[in-house]
GUTI-278256 format. One record per residue: x, z, y of N, C-alpha, C in turn. Coordinates in steps of 0.05 Angstrom, whole numbers, plus 32768, in hexadecimal, padded with zeros to 4 digits. Each point is the difference from the previous one (the first is absolute). Layout:
BEGIN
XZYXZYXZY...
***
This chain:
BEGIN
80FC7F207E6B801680018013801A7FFA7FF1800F7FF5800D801F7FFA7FF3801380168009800380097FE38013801C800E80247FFB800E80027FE4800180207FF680017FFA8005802A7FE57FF780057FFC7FFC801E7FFB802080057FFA80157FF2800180178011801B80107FF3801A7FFA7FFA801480127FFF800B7FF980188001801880028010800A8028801E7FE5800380007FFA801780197FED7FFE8014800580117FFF801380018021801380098004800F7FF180237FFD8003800D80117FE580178004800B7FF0802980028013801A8011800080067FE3801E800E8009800B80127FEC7FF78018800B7FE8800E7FE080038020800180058017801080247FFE7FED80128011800C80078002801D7FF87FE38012800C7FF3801D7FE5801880077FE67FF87FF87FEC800780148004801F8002800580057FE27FFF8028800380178009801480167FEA80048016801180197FF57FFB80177FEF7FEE80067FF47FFD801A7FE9800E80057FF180157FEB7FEC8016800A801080197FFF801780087FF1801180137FFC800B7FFE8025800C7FEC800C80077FFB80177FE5800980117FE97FF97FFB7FEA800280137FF7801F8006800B800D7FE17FFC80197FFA80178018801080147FF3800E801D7FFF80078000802680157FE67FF580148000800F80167FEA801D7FFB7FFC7FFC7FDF7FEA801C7FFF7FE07FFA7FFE7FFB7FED7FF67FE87FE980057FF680177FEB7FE27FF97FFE7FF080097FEF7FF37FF17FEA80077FE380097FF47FED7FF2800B7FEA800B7FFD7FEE7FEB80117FE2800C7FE97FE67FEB7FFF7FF080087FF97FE67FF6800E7FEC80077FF97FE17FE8800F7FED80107FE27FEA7FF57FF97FED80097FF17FF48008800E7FE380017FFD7FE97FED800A7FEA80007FEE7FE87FF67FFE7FF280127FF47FE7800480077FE47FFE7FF77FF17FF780037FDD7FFB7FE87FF580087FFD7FFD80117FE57FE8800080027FE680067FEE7FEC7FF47FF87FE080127FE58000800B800A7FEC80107FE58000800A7FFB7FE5800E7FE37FF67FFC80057FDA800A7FE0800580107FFC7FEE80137FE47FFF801680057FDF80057FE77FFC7FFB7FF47FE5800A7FE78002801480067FE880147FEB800880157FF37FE580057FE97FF480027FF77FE980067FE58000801780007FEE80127FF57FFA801E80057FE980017FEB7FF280007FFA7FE3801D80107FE87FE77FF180027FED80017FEE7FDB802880078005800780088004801C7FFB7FF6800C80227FEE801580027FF5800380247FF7801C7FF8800E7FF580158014801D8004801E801180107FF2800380127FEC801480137FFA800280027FDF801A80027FFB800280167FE58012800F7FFF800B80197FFF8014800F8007800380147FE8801B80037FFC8004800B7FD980148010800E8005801E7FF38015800E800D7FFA801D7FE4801B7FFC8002801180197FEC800380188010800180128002800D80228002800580117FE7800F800D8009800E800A7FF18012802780047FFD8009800380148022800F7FF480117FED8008801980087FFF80197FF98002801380177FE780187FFF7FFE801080158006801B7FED800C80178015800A80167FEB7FEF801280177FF580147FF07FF080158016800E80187FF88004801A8015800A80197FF17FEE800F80117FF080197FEE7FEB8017800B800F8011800780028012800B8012801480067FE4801880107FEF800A7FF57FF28014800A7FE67FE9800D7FFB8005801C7FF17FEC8008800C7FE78015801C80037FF780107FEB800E80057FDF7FE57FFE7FEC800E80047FEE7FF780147FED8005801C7FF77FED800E7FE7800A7FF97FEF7FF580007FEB800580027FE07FFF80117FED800580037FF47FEE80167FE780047FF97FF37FED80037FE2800480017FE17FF080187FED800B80037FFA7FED800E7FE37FFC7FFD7FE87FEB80027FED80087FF87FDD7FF7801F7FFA7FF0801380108002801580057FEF8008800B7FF07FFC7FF77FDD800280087FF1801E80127FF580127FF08015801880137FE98008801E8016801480037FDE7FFE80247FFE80008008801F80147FF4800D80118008801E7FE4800D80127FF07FE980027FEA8006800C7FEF800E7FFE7FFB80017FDF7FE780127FF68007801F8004801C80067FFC800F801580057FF3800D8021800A7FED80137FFF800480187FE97FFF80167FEC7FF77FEC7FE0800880067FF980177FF8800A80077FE67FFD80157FF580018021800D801E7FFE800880118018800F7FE9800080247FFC7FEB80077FF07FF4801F7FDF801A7FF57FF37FF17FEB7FF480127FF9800580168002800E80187FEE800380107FFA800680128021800E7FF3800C800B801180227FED800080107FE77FEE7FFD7FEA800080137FED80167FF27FFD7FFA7FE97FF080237FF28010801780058013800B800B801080178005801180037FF18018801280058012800C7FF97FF380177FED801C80017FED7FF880207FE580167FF87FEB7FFF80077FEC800880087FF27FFB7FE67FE780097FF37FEF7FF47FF27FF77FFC800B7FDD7FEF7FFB7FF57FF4800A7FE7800F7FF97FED8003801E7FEC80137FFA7FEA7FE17FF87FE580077FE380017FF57FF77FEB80017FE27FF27FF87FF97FE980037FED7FF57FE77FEE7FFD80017FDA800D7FF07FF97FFB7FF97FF47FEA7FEC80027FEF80027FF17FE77FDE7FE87FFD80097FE780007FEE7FF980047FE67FFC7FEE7FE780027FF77FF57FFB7FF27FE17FE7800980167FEE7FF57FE07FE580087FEB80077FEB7FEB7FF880167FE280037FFC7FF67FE17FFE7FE67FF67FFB7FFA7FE17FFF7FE48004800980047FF3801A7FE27FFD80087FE67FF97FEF7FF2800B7FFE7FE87FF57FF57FF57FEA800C7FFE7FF07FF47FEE7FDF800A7FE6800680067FEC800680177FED7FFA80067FF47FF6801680108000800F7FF67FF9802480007FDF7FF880167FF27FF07FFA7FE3800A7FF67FEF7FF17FF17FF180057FF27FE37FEE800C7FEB8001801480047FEE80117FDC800680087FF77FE67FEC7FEA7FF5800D7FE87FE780247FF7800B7FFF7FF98016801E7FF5800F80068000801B80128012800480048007801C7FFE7FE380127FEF8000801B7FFD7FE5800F80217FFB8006801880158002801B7FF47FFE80087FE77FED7FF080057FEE80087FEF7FE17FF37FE280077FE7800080127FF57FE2800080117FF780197FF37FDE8005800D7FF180077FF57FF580208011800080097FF07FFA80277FEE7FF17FFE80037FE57FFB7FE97FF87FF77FE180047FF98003800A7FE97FE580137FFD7FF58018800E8016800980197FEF8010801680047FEE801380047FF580077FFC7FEF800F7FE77FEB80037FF57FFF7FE37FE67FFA7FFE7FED80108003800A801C7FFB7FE78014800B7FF87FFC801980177FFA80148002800480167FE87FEB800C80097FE57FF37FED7FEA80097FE280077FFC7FF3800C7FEA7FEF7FF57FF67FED801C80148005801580057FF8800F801380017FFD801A800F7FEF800580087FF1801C7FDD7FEB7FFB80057FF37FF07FEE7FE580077FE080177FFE7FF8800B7FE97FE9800D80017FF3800E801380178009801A7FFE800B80177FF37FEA800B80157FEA80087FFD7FE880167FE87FF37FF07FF080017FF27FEC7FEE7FF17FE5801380058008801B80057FDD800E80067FF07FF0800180068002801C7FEE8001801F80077FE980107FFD7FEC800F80097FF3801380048013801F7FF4801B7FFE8007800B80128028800E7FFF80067FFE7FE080228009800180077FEF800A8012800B801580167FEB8012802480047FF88002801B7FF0801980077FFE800180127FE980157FFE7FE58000800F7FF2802580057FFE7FFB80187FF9801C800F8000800380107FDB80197FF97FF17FFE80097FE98019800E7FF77FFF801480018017800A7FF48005800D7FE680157FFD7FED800780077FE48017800C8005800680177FEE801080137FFC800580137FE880167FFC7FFB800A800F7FE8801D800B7FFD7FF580167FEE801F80107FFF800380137FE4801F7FFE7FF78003800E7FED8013801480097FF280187FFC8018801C8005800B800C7FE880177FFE7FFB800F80177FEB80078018800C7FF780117FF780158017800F8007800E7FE9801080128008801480177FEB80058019800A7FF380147FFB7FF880178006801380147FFA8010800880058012801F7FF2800F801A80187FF680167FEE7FFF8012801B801780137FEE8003801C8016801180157FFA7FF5800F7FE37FE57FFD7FFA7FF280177FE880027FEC7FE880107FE7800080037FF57FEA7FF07FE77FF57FEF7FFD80117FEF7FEA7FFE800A7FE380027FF87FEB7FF6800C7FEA80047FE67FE47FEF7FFC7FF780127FD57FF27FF0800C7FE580157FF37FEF7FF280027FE2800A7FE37FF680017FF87FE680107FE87FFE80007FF87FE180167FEA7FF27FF280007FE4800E7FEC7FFC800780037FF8801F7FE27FFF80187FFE7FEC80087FEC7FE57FE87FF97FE880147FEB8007800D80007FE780177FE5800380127FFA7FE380077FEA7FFB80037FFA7FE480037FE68000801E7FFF7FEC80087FE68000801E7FFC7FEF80057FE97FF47FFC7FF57FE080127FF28007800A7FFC7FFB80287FEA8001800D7FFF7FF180187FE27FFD800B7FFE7FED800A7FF78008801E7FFD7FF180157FF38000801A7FFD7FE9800A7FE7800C7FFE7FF07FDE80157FF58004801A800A7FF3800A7FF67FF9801C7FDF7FEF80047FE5800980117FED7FF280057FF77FFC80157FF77FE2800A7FFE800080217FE67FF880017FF37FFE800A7FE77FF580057FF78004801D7FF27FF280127FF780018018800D80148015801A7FF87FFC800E80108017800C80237FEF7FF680007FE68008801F7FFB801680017FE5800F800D7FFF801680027FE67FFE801B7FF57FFE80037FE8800480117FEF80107FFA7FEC800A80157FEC80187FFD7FE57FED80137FF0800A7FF77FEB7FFF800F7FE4801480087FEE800380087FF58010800D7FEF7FFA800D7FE6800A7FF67FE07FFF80087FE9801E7FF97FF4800080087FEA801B80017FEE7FF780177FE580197FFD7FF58003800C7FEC801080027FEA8008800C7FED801F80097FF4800280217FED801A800480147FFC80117FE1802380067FF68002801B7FEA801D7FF37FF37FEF7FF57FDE7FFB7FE5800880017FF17FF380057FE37FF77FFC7FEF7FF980107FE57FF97FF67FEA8004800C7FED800A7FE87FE4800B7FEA7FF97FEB7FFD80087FE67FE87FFF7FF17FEA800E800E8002801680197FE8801080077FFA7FE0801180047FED800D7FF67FF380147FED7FE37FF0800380077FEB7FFC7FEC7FE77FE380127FE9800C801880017FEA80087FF57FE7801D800A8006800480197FF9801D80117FF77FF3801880097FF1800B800B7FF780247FFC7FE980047FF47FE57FFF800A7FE98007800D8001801880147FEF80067FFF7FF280197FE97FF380187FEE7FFC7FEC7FE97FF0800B7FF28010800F7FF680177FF27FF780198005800380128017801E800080018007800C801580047FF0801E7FFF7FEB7FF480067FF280247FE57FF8800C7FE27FFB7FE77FEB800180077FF180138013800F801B7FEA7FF7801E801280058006801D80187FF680068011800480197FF27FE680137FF37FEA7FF77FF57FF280187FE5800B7FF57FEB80087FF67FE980057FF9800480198025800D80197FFC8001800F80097FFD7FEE8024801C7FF680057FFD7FF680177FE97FED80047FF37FF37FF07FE87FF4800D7FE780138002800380117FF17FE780178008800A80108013800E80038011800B800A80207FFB7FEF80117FF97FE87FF97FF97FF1801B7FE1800380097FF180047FED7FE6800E80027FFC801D8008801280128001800280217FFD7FF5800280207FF7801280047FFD800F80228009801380068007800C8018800A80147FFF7FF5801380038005801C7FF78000801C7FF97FF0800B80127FEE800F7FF77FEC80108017801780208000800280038013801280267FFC7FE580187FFA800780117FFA7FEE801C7FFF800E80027FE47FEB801A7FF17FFF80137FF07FE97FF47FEA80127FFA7FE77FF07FEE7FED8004800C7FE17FE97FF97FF0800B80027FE6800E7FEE7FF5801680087FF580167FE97FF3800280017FEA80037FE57FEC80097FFD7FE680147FEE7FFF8010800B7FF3801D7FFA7FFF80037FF07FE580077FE57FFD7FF87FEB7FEF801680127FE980037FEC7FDF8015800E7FED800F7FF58004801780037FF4801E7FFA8002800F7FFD80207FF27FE8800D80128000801A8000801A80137FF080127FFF7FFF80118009800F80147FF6801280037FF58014800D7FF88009800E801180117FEF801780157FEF800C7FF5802980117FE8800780077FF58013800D800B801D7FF480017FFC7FE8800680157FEE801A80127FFB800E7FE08001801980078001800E800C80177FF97FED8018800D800980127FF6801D80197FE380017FFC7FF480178009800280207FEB80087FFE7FE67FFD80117FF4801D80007FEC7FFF7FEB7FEF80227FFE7FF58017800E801180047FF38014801C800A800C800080237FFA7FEF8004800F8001801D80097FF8800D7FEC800B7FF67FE27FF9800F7FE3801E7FFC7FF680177FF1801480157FF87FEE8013802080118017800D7FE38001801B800680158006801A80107FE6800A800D800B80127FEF800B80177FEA7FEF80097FF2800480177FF58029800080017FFA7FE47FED801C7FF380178017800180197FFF7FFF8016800D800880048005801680007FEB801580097FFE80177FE5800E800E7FF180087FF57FDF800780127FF37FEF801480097FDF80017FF97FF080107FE47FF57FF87FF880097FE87FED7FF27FF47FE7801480097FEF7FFC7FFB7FE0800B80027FF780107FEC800D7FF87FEA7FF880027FDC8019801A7FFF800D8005800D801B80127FF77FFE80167FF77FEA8019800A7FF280117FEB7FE07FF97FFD80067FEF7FF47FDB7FF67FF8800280037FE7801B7FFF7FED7FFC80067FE57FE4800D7FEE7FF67FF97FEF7FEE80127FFB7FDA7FF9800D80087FFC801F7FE77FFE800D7FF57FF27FFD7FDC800180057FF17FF17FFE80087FE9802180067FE37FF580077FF2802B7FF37FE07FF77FED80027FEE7FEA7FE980017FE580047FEF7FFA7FED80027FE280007FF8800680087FD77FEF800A7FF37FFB80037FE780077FDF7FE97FF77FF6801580037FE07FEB801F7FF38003800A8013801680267FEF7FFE800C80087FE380077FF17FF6801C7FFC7FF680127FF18001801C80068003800E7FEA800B801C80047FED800D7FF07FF5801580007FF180167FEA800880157FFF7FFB80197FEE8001800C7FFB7FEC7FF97FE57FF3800880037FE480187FE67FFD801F8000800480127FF37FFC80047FED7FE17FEB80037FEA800180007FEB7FEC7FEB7FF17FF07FF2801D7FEA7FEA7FF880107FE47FFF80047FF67FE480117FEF7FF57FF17FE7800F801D7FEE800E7FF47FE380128002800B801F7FFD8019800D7FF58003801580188002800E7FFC7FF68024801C8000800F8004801280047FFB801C7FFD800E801C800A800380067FE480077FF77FEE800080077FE0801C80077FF9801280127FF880177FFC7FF4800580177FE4800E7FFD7FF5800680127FE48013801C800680097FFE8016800C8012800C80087FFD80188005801C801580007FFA801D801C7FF8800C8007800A8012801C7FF680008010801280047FFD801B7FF7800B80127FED800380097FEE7FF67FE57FEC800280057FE77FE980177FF37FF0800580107FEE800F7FEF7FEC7FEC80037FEC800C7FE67FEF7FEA7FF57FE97FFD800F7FF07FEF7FFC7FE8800180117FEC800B7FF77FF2800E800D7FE3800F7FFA7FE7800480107FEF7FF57FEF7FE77FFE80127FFD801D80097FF78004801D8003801F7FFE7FDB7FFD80187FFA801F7FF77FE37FFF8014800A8010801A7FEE7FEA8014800F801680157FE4800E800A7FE07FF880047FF58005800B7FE4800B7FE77FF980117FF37FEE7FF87FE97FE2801780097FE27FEE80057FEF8005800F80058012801C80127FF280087FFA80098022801B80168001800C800F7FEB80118012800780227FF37FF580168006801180167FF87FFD800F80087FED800A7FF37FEC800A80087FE6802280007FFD80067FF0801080207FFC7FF980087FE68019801D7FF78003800A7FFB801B80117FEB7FEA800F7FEE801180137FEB7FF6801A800E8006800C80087FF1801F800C800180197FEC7FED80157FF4801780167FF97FED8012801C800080107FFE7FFB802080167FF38005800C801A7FFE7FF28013800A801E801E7FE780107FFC7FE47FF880077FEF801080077FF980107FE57FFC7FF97FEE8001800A7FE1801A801A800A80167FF77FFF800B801E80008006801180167FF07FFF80197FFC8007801B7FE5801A7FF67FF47FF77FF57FE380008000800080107FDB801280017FF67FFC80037FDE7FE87FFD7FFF80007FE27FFA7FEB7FF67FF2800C7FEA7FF07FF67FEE7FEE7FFE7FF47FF480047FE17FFB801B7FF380037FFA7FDD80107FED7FF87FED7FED7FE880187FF27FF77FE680007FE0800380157FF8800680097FE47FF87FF17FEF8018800E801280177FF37FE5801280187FFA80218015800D7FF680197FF9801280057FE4800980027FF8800980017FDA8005800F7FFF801880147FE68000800A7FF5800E80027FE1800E80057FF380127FF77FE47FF980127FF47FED80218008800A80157FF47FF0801780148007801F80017FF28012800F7FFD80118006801A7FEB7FF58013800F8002801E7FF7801480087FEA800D7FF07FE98016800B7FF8801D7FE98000800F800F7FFA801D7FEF7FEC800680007FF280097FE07FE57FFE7FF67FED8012801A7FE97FF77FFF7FED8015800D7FEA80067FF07FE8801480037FEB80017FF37FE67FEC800A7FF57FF07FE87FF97FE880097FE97FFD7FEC7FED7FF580117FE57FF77FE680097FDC7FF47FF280037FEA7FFB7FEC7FEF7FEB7FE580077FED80107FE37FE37FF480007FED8017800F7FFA800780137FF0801480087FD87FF67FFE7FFA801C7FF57FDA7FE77FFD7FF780197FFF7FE18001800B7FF680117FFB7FEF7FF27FEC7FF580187FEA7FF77FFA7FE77FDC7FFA80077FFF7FF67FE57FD97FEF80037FF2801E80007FE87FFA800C7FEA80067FFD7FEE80027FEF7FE38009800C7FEF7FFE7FF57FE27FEC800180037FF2801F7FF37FEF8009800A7FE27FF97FE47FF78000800E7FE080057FFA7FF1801B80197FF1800680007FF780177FE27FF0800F7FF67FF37FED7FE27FFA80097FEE801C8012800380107FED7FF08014800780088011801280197FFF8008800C800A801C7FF77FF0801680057FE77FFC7FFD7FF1801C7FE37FFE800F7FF180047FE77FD9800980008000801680108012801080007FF9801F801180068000801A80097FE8800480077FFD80237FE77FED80097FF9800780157FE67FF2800D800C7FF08014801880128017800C7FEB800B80218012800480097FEC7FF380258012800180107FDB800D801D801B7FE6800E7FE38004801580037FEA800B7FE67FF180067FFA7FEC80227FF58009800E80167FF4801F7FF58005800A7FEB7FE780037FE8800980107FEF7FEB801A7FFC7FFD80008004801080297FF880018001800F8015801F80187FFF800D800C800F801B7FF08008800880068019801F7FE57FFC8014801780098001801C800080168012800B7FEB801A8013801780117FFF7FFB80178016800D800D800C7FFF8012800680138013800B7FF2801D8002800F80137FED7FF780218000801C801380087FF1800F800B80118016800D7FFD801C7FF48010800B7FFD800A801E7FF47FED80127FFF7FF67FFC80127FE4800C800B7FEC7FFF7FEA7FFF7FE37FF87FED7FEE7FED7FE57FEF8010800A800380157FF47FE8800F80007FE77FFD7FF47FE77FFA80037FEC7FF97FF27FF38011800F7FDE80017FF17FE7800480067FED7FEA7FEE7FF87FFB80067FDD7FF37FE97FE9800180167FF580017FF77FDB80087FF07FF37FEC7FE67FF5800E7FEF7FF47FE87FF97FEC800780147FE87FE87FFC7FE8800A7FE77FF07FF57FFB80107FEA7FDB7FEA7FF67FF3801C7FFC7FEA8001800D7FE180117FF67FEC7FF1800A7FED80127FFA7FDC7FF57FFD7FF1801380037FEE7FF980147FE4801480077FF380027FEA7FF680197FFF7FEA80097FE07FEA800180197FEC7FEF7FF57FEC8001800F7FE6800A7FE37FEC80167FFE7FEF80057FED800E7FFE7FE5801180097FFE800780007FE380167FE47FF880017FEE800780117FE6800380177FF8800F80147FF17FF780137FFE80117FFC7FE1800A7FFF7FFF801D7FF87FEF801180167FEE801380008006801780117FEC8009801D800F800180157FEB7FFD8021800B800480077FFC8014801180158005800C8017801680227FF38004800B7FFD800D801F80038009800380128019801B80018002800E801380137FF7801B80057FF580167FDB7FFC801C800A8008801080027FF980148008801F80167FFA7FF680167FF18008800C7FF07FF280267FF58010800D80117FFC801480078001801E80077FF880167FFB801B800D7FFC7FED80217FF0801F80117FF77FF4800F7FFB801C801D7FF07FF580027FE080137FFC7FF7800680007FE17FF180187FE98005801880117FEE800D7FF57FE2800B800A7FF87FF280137FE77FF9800B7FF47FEF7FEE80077FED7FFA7FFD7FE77FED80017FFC7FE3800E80137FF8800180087FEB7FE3800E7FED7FF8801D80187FEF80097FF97FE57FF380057FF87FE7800A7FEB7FF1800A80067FED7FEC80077FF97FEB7FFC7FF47FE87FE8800D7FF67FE97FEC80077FED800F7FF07FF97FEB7FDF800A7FDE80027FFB7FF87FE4801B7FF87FF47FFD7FFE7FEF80237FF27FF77FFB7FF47FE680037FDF7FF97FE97FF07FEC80137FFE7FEE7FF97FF57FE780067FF87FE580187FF27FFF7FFF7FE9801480147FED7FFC801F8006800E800980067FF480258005800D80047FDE7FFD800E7FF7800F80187FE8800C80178009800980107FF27FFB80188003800F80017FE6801C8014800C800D80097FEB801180117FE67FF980047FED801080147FEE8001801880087FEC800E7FF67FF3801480067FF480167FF7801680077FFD801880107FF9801E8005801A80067FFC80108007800680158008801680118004800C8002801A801B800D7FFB7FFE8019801E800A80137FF37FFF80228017801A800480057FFB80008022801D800980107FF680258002801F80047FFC800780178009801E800B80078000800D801680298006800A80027FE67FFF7FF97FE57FFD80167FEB80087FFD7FF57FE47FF4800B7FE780027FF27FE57FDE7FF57FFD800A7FE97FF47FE87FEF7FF1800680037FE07FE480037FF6800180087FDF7FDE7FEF7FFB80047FF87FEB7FE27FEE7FF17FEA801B7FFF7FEA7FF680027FEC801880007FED7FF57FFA7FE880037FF27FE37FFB80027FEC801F80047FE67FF480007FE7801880087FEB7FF47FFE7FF480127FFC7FDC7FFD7FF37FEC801080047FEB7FFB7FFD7FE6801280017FE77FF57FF87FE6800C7FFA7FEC7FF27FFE7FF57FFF80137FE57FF580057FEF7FFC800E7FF4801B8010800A800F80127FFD801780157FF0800380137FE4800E80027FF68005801B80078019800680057FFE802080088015800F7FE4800480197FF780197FFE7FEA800380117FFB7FFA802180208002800B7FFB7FF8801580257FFB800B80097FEB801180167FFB80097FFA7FF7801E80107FF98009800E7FF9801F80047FD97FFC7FF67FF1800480087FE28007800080008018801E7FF37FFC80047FF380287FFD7FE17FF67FF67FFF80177FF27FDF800C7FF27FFC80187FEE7FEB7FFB7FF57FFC80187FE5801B80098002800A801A7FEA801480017FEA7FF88002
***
């Protein structure tokens, strides 16, 4: 890496920032941060042989937060000088409450991120349009070259470099640099009156060398029409009560969102969650383990620190079946005296951190996937999940856009349009195998929450569950 491309490229004075948390500190605050950002960011999009788009855009602000008990202010501005930073500042401080303001001195002491979340010889900032621009093509054509059944391929590239600059009221002050890179593809397939898509990609915070030496282009735009031409064959879904195996890696997408959320600590404060006194309890099968580890170098939920400056840590949340620990940034950490463990995140400086997963996976087994899919006589085989939706409750649905009937031990013909159904900790405890092989998902991946998008990946191995709910055809 060239260390000239990761020194921060805004240049605040010190002394300016410490009067603008001393100001934030103004109204009796308990705590203050400031939160400052530079990013670029460029997307290329190509459809119908031509590349319809490229779009390159700078940001740039500072968001100032003040704690005041369990009250929070907020304010940003895209305006760097004092006048402003001042007057976001004081905005802050009057929305956290009135008091008294604290006789103390801030003294700053920088910290230096430890380098491990990213894999980059040279930030994709540093290369030349051109050369993604050829990515663009050559996953474009590998798509349109399958099959004569692709009729339409769609390609999009995306990259971004984030600086931010971290410094709060307890003295802290850490710098730190977040590329991200993404090529992926969708293909469109028609055949005898029917259309299906596909979809692959992949990325990372890493450097156009991953698409050269990890990723082809080729690879991925193959995958993405491979997929859509095996949907034009798929049938649809018988409904009832089946055994399910839940493929590795893409099946993640299940994990996270039926079980992650409601492990991250606001929900667990607020008692909205399911898990809120589960601490401790046995609430799955013996073979779960499930961890969030911010610290797997290359990966898109990967960073060296969160965006409160505390560092990242793989932390366990679920270890054989009983609940070990919760995702806490700095509100719920001191709501809760507990412990932050580096997983506060925000999308950008317009927004105040929340508690947020990473890399979420549940860990390998003891089976191998062969020998799981042998134990079903007649189930059904989830390959790709495309979304869901879970409720507080822990009720879930999600959308399954490729599976396959296990007929005697084998996986047989492919499935579109199915749905799962079930409650999280119903499902949980009906894990009866969980195999050798961990995968991760797509490196694409991005989780809304309040209104913020943040990079994320998820994983798992190869999972049978003894019995589930498929909607489809009756």
């Amino acid at each position: 890496m060239s260390n000239s491309v990761y020194q921060y490229p805004l240049r605040l004075d010190t002394s300016l920032l410490k009067k603008v948390l001393m100001d934030a500190l103004s109204s009796g605050g308990d705590f203050a941060d400031l939160f400052i950002e530079y990013r670029t960011s460029l997307s290329i999009s190509m459809e119908e042989d031509l590349i319809k788009e490229t779009d390159e855009n700078l940001s740039m602000g500072l968001g100032i937060r003040v704690i005041k008990k369990e009250r929070t202010g907020y304010a940003y501005t895209n305006d760097l000088d004092e006048e402003k930073l001042i007057e976001a500042a004081r905005l802050a401080a009057a929305i956290a409450g009135t008091g008294k303001p604290p006789q103390k001195n801030i003294r700053f002491k920088p910290v230096k991120a430890k380098s491990q979340a990213v894999r980059v010889k040279n930030l994709a900032t540093a290369s030349s349009l051109a050369e993604k621009i050829d990515l663009v093509r050559r996953a474009y054509q590998s798509a349109l070259n399958y099959e004569r059944a692709i009729k339409k391929v769609q390609v999009t590239y995306r990259e971004s470099t984030q600086h931010v600059w971290i410094l709060n009221s307890e003295g802290l002050s850490i710098k730190d640099c977040r590329p991200m890179v993404k090529l992926a593809v969708r293909s469109l397939a028609e055949k005898s009156g029917r259309r299906e898509a596909g979809y692959y990609g992949g990325g990372g915070r890493v450097g156009l060398e991953f698409f050269n030496q990890s990723l082809a282009p080729e690879a991925i735009g193959e995958e993405s029409a491979r997929e859509a031409c095996l949907l034009l064959e798929a049938v649809e879904p018988p409904a009832g009560q089946w055994p399910v195996i839940l493929s590795p890696g893409h099946s993640g997408v299940l994990v996270h969102e039926a079980v992650g959320h409601l492990l991250e600590a606001d929900f667990i404060r607020k008692k909205t969650s399911i898990f809120w006194d589960k601490l401790g309890q046995q609430v799955a099968s013996g073979q779960i383990t499930i961890y969030d580890d911010p610290t797997i170098p290359g990966f898109r939920g990967s960073y060296n620190i969160d965006d409160e400056g505390t560092p990242a840590e793989k932390t366990l949340l679920v270890e054989k079946g009983s609940i070990r620990d919760f995702l806490y940034d700095k509100l719920s950490a001191r709501l809760m005296e507990k412990k932050a463990n580096g997983h506060g995140r925000r999308e950008d400086f317009t927004n105040w951190p929340l508690p947020r997963m990473s890399n979420t996976y549940i860990a390998r087994g003891e089976y191998s996937p062969g020998e799981i899919i042998k134990s079903v006589k007649k189930g059904f085989y989830v390959n790709h999940l495309s979304g869901g939706q879970v409720e507080d409750s822990g009720q879930f649905t999600f959308s399954i856009s490729l599976g396959f009937l296990i007929e005697n031990g084998r996986l047989t013909r492919p499935v579109k349009q199915a749905t799962l159904i079930g409650n999280n900790l119903d499902i949980l405890q009906k894990v009866e195998m969980v195999g050798s092989d961990l995968e991760f998902g797509l490196q694409t991946a991005t989780c809304g929450k309040e209104s913020q998008e943040v990079p994320v990946n998820d994983g798992c191995p190869t999972m049978k569950i003894t019995r589930m709910t498929i909607g489809g055809q009756p």
